[in-house]
C-alpha positions in Angstrom: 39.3 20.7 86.2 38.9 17.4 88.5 38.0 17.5 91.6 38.5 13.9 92.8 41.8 14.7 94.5 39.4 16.6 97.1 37.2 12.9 97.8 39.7 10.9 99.8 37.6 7.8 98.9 39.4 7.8 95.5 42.8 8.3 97.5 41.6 5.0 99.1 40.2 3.5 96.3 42.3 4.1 93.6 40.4 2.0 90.8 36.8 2.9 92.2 34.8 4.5 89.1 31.8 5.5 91.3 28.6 6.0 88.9 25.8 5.8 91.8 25.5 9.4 92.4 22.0 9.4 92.4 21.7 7.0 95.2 24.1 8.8 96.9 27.2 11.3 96.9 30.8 10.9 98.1 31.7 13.5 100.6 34.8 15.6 99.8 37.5 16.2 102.7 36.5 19.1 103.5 33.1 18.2 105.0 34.8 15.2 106.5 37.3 17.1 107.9 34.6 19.9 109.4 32.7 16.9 110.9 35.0 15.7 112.6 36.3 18.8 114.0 33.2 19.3 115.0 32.6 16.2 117.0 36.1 17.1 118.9 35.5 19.9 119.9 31.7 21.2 120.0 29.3 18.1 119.9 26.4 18.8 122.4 22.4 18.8 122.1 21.1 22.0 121.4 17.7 24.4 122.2 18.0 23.8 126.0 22.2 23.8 126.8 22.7 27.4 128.5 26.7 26.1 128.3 30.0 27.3 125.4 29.8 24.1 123.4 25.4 23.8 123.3 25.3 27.8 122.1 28.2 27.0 119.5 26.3 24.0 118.2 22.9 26.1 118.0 24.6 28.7 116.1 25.8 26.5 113.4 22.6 25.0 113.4 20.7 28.2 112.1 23.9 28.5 109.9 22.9 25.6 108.1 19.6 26.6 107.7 20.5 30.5 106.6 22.8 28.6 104.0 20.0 26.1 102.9 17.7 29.4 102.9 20.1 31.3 100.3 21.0 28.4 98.0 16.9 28.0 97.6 15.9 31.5 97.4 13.6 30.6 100.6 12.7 33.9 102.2 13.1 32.6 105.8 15.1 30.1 107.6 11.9 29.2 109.5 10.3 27.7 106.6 13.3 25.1 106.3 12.5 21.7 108.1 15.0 19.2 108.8 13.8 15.5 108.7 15.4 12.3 108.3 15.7 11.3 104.7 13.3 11.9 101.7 10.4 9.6 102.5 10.1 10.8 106.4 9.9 14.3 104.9 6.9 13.2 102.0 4.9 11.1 105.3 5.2 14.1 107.7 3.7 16.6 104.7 1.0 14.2 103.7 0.2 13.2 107.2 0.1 16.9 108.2 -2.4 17.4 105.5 -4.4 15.0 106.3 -4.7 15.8 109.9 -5.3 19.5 109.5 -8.5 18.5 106.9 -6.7 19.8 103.8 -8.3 16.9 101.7 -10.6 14.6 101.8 -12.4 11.5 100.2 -12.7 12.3 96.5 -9.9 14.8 96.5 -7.4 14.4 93.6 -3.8 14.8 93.6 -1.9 15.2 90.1 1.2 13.1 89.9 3.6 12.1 87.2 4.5 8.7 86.0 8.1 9.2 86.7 7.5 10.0 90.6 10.2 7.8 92.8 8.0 6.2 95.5 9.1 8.4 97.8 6.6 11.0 96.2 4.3 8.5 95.3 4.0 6.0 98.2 2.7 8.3 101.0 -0.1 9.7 98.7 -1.3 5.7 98.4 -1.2 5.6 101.9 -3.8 8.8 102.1 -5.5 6.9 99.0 -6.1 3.9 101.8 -6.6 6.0 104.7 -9.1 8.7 103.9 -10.2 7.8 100.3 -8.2 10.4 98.1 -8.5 10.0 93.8 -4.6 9.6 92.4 -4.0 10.7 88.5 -0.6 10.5 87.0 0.7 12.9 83.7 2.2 11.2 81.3 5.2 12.1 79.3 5.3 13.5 76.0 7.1 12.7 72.9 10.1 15.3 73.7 10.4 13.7 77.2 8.8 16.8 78.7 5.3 16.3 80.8 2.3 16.0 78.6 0.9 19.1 79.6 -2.3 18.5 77.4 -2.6 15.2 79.7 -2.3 17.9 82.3 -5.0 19.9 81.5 -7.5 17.2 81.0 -7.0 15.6 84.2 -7.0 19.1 86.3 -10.2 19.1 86.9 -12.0 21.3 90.1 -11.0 18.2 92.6 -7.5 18.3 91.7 -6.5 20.1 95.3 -2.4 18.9 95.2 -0.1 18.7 92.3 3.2 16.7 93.4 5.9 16.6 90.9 9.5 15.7 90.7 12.1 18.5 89.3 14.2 15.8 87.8 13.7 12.2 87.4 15.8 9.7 89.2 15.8 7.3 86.0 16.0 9.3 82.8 18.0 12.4 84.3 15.1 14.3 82.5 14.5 18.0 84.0 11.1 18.6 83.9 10.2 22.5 83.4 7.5 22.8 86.0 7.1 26.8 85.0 4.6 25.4 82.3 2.5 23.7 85.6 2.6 26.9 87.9 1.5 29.1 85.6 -1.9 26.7 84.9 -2.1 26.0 88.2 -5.3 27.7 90.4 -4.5 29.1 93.6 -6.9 26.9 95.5 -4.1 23.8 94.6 -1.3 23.3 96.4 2.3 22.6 94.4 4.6 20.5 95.8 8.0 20.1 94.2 10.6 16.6 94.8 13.8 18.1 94.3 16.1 15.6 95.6 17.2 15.3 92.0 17.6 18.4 90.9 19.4 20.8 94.1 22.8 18.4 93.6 22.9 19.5 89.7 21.9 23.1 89.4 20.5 26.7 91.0 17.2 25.8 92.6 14.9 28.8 93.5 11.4 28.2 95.0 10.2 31.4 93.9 11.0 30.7 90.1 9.2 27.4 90.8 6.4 29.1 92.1 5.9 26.3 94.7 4.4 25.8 98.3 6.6 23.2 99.3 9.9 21.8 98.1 11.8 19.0 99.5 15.5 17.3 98.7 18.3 15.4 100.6 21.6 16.1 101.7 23.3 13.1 101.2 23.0 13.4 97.6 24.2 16.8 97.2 28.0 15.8 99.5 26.5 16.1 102.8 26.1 12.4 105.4 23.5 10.6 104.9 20.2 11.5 107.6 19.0 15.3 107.3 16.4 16.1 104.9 15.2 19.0 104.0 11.6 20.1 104.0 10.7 23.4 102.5 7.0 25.0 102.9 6.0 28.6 102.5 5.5 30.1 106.0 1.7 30.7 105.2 1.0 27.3 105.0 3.5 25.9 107.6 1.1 28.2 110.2 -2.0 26.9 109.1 -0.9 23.1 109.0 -1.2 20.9 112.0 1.6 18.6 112.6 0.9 15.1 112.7 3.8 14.4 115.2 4.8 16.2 118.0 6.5 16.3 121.5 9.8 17.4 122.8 10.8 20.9 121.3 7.7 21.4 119.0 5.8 22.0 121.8 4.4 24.9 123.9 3.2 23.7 127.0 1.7 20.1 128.2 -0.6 19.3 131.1 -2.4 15.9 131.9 -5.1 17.0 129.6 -3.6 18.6 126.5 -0.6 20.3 124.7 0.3 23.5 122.3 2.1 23.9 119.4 5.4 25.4 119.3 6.2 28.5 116.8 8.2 28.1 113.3 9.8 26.4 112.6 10.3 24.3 116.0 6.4 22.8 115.6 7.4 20.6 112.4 10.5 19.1 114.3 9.6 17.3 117.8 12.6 15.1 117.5 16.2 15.6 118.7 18.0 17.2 115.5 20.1 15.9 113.7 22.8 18.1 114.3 25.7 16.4 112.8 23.8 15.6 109.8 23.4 19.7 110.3 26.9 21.0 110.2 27.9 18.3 107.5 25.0 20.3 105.3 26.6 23.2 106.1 29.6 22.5 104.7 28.7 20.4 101.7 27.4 23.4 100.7 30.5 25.8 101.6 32.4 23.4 99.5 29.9 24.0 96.4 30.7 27.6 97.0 34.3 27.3 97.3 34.7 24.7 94.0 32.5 28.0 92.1 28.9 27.3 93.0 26.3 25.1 90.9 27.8 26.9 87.7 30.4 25.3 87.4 28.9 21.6 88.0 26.6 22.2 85.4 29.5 23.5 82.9 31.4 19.7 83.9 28.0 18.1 84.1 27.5 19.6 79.9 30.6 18.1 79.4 30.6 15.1 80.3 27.2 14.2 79.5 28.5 15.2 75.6 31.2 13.0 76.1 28.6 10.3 77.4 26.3 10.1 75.0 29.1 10.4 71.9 30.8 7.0 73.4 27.1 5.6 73.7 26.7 5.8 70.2 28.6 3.4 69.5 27.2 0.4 71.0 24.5 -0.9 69.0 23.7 -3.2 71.6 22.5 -0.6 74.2 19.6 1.1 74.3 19.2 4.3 76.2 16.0 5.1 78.4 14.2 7.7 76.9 15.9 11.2 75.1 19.9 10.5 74.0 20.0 14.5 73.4 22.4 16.2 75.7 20.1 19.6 76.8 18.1 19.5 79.3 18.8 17.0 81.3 21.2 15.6 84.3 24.2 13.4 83.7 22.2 10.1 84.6 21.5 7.8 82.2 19.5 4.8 82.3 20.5 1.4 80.1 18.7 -1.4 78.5 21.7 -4.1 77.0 20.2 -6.3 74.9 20.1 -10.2 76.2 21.2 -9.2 79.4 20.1 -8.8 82.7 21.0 -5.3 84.3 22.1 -7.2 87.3 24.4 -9.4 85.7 25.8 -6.7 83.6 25.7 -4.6 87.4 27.8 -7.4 88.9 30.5 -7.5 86.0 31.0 -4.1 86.5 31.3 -4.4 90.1 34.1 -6.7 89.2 35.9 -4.3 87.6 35.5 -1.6 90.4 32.6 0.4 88.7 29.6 1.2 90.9 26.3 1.6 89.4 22.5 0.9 89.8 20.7 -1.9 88.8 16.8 -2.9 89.0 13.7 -0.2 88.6 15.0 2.6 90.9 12.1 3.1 93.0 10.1 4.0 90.2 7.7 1.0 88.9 4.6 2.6 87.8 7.3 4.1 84.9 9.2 1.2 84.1 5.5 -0.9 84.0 4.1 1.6 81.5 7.7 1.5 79.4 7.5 -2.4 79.4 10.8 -2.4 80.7 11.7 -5.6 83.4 14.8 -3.4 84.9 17.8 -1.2 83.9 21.2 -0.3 84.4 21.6 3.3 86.1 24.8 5.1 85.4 25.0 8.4 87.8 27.8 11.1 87.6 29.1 13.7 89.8 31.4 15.9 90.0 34.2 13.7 90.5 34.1 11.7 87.9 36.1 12.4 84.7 36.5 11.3 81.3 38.6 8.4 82.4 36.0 7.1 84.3 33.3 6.9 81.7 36.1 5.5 79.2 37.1 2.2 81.9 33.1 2.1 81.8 32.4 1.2 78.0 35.6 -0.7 78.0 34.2 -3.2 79.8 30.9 -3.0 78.5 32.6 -3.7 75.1 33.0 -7.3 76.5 29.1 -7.9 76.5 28.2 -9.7 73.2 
């Protein structure tokens, strides 16, 4: 079944073959035309507004975080956090850790290799600020983490382990039951998901995780809500590192109070748009048959993929070529060429993809690897698509 008659950019674009789904999704018409409903006929602020259009706007608010809740198996809509985009939501954890005393100089946090810097970068900063130790896992030879790397560096000053679900540059899924069940309970597990919610079911209790955060602009929603997940434990006993407007309590000339759940964590005007558009990105999943059947046209196509990749002799395929476990993104090496030339020919020929190290250096350093070319499916993309793609790559000698 395709589902590109529901994206009207194709409609618009008749010859676009969009392969930058990683970076970010096209939005189907339906959360277009929801959106802009919306913004006819109900746009106001909400918290404050005692009037019809402010109540109707806070009520689809908490829908889009009781929808959120369900598709994550998160026990409370008070525990989801809205932020503005994947880094934002990384800074305000770290930085809340740091300023409630959580760690301190010598403290260790566990990452992997494959991190995108948006998991990686704000842990740097805490490196600089307050004097934290940084250890990454490496990968083993079936592409999984190196869990015997694991256990030698987990060590009693490991107090965070911070790992991405799926990475951004191999399409790898990572099976981070193996890390919760050797994890202590004095470490805190924090999951990057922004890979791996767009692809399949997510559940934060299978992952056994205190905090879990993706993006809706990669899983069909507009670009500028985030999603932060912790469990409700910690969220109380954190202090946030921002604050004003609705997070707080009460202010006088000399100090100020925290607001309850989950209104502490978000001192900013919401993004309410952003909100809805969540909302129905994910009706849409629902209506389309839920993740189940992406991942059943996700096995697909990847099959399909990786068959045509073979071949091309020329091309070399960033880590595992087998078709199980993984995500329909598939990072390229073609021999003599530059990924940004081959990106740019491409482009000619209406095909979108990724070129360069996809915010992930510290991997493409220890691969000896200058840059790549990132091919990214969704749901809308067919068979068709990935044919036009290797027809023109046939032209590279």
């Amino acid at each position: 079944m395709s589902f590109k008659k529901d994206f009207p950019i194709f409609q618009n674009n008749p010859d676009l073959v969009f392969f930058d789904s990683t970076s970010t999704t096209q939005k189907p018409e339906y959360v277009i035309t929801w959106v802009k409903k919306y913004l006819e006929n109900d746009y106001s602020n909400i918290h404050r507004g005692m009037y019809d259009i402010a109540i109707h706007s806070e009520k689809l608010y908490k829908k889009s975080k009781e929808i959120v809740a369900r598709h994550i198996w998160a026990s409370d809509i008070k525990e989801i956090i809205y932020t503005y985009n994947s880094t934002y939501a990384s800074n305000l954890l770290t930085s809340s850790l740091k300023k409630s005393n959580y760690l301190k100089a010598w403290d260790k946090v566990l990452l992997s290799i494959v991190e995108h810097h948006a998991n990686l970068v704000p842990w740097l900063i805490l490196k600089e600020e307050i004097g934290i130790e940084i250890e990454f896992i490496w990968i083993d030879d079936d592409y999984n983490l190196d869990l015997k790397d694991f256990d030698e560096k987990y060590d009693e000053n490991v107090k965070v382990i911070a790992l991405t679900h799926v990475s951004n540059v191999t399409g790898q899924i990572f099976d981070l039951k193996k890390i919760w069940k050797r994890k202590r309970d004095d470490t805190l597990f924090i999951v990057d998901a922004s890979q791996s919610v767009p692809h399949m079911r997510v559940d934060v209790n299978e992952l056994n995780c205190d905090a879990l955060f993706f993006t809706g602009h990669k899983v069909l929603a507009l670009s500028g809500i985030w999603i932060l997940w912790w469990k409700k434990e910690l969220l109380n006993q954190l202090i946030p590192s921002f604050s004003g407007g609705w997070a707080i309590w009460e202010v006088t000339c000399d100090k100020y109070s925290n607001a309850t759940l989950p209104d502490k964590f978000e001192p900013w005007t919401p993004n309410i748009v952003w909100a809805v558009s969540l909302l129905r990105a994910f009706e849409y999943i629902e209506w389309i048959g839920g993740f189940e059947e992406i991942e059943e046209k996700e096995a697909e196509l990847i099959e399909y993929f990786l068959e045509k990749l073979k071949t091309f002799e020329n091309i070399e395929l960033m880590w595992s070529s087998k078709a199980k476990n993984r995500v329909w993104v598939f990072s390229l090496v073609i021999n003599n060429y530059h990924s940004d030339d081959v990106a740019e020919l491409l482009a000619e020929n209406g095909i979108a993809v990724r070129s360069g190290k996809h915010c992930a250096h510290p991997l493409f350093a220890k691969l000896w690897y200058a840059n790549s070319l990132r091919v990214s499916l969704y749901l809308y993309n067919t068979k068709k698509d990935i044919d036009k793609f290797f027809d023109v790559i046939s032209k590279l000698k």
